[in-house]
Backbone bond lengths (Angstrom), bond angles and torsions (degrees), N, CA, C in turn:
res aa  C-N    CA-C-N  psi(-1)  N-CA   C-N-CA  omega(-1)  CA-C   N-CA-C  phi
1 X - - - 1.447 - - 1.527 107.78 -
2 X 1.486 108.99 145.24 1.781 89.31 -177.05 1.462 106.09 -106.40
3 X 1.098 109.61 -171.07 1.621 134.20 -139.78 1.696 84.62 -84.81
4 X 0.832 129.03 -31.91 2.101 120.82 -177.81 1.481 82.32 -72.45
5 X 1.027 110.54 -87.42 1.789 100.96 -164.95 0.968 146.19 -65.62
6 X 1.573 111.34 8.18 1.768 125.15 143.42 1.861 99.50 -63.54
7 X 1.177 103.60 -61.86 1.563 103.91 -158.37 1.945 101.35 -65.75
8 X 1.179 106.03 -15.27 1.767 102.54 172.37 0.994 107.93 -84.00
9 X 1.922 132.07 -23.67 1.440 121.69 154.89 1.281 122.95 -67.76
10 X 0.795 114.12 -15.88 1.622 114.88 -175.43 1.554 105.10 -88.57
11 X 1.254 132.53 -43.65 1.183 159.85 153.82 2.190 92.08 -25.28
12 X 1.575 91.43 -60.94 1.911 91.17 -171.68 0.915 107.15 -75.99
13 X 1.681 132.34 -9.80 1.440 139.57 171.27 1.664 96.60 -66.10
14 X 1.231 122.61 -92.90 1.242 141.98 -122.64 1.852 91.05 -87.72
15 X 1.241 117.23 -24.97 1.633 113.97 -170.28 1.823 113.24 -82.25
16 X 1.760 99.29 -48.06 1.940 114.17 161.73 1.342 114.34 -59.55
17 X 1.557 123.29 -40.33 1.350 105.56 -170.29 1.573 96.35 -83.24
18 X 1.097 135.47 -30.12 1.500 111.73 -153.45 1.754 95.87 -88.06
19 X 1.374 119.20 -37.22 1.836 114.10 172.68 1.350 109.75 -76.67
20 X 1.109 135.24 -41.10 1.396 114.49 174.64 1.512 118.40 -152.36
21 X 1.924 95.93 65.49 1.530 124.83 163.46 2.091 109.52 33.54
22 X 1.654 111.86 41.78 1.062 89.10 177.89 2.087 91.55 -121.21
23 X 1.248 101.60 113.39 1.420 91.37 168.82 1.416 112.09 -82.64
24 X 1.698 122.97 -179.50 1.383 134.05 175.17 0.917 116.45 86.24
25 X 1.742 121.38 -20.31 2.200 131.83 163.04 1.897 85.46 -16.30
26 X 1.526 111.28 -91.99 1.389 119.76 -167.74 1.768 121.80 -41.60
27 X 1.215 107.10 -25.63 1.493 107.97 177.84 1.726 114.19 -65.92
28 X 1.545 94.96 -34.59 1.384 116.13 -147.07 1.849 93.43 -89.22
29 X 1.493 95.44 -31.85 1.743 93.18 171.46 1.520 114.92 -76.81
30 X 1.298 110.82 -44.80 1.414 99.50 152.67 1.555 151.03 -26.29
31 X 0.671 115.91 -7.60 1.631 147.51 -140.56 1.832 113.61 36.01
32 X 1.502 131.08 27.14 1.250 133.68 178.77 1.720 99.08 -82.46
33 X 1.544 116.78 71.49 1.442 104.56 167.91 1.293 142.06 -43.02
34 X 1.900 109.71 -50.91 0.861 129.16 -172.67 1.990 100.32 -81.98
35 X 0.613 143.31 -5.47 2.022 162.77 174.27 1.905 85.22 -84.02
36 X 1.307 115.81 -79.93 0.804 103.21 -149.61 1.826 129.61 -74.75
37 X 1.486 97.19 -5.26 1.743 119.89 171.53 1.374 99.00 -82.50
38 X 1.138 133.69 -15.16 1.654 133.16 -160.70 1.155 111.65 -84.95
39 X 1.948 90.62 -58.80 1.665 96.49 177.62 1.435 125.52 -83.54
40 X 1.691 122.92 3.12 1.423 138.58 143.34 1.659 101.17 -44.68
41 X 1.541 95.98 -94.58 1.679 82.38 -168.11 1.228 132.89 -93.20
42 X 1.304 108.97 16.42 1.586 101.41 145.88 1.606 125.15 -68.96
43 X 1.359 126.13 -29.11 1.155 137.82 172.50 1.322 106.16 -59.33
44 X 1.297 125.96 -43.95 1.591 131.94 -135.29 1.830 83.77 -107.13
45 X 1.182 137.64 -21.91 1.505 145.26 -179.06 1.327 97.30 -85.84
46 X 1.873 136.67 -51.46 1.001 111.11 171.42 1.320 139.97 -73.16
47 X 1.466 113.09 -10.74 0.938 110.31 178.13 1.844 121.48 -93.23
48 X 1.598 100.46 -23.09 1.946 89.08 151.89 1.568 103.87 -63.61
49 X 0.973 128.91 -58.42 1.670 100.65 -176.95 1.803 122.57 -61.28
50 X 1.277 126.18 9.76 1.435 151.74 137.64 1.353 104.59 -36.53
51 X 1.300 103.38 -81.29 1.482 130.53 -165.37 1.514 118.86 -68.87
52 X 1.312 117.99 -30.47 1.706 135.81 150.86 1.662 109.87 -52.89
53 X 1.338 110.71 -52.65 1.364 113.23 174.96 1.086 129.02 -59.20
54 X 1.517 128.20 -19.44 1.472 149.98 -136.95 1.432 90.90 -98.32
55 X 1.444 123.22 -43.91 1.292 130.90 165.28 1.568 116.87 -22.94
56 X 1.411 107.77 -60.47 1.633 132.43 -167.12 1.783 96.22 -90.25
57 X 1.117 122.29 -15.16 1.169 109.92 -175.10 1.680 129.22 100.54
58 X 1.337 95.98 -28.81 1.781 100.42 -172.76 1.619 103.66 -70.16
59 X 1.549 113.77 -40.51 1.416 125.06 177.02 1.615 108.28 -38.99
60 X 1.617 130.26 -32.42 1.089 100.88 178.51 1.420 111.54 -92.03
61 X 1.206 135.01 55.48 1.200 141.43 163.00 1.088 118.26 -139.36
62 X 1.684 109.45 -22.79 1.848 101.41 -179.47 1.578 90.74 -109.60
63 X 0.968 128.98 15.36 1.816 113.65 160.69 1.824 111.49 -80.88
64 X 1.475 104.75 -29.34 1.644 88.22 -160.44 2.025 84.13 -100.31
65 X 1.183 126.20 -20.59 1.542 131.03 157.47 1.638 106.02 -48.46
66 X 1.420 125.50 -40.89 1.362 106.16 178.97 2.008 110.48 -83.28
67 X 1.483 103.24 -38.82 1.374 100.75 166.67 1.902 110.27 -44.69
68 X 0.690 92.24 -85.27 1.364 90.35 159.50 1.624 139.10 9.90
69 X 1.327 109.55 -76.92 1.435 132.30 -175.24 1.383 99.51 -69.38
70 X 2.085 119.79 -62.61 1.284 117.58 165.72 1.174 118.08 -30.76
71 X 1.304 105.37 -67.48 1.935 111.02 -171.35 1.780 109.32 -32.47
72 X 1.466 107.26 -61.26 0.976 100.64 160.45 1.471 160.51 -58.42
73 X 1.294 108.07 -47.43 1.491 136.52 146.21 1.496 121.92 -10.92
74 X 1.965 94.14 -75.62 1.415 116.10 -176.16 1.583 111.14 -52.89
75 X 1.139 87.70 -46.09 2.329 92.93 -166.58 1.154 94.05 -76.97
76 X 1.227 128.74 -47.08 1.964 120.80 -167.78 1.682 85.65 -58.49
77 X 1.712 113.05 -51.84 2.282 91.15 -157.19 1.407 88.37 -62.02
78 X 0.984 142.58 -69.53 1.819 154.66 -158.63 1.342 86.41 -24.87
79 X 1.491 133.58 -73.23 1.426 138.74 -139.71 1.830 99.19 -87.87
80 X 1.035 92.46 -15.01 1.983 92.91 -174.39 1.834 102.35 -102.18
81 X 0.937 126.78 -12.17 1.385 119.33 165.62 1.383 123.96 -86.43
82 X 1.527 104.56 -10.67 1.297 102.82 151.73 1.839 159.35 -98.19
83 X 1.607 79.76 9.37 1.529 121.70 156.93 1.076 122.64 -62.60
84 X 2.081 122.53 -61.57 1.170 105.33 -174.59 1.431 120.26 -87.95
């Protein structure tokens, strides 16, 4: 795959999840379907349990900690599968 359309997945990673919390856009252009439904709702499950937590307080620290990790996560796998 070449180097524009790694960085335009990464681009669908990092631009959908951070405006409207959907990671895997870039997986899913990739053609990694099953990658890119995973890291949708796996994201979207931790973060109702975010929002459960929020109650107790810890939630406002591990909601923008899981944004976070994805943010990162997503674009580093996106950009490294197109290496090997």
């Amino acid at each position: 795959m070449s180097r524009q359309r790694s960085m335009t997945a990464a681009a669908l990673e990092v631009i959908p999840g951070t405006v409207f919390q959907t990671f895997g856009i870039g997986h899913l252009y990739k053609g990694k379907v099953g990658a890119g439904i995973g890291l949708m709702l796996s994201y979207w499950a931790l973060q109702a349990i975010n929002v459960a937590l929020m109650s107790v307080f810890i939630g406002w620290v591990t909601a923008p900690l899981t944004w976070l990790a994805y943010t990162v996560f997503a674009s580093t796998n996106v950009l490294s599968e197109g290496r090997s």
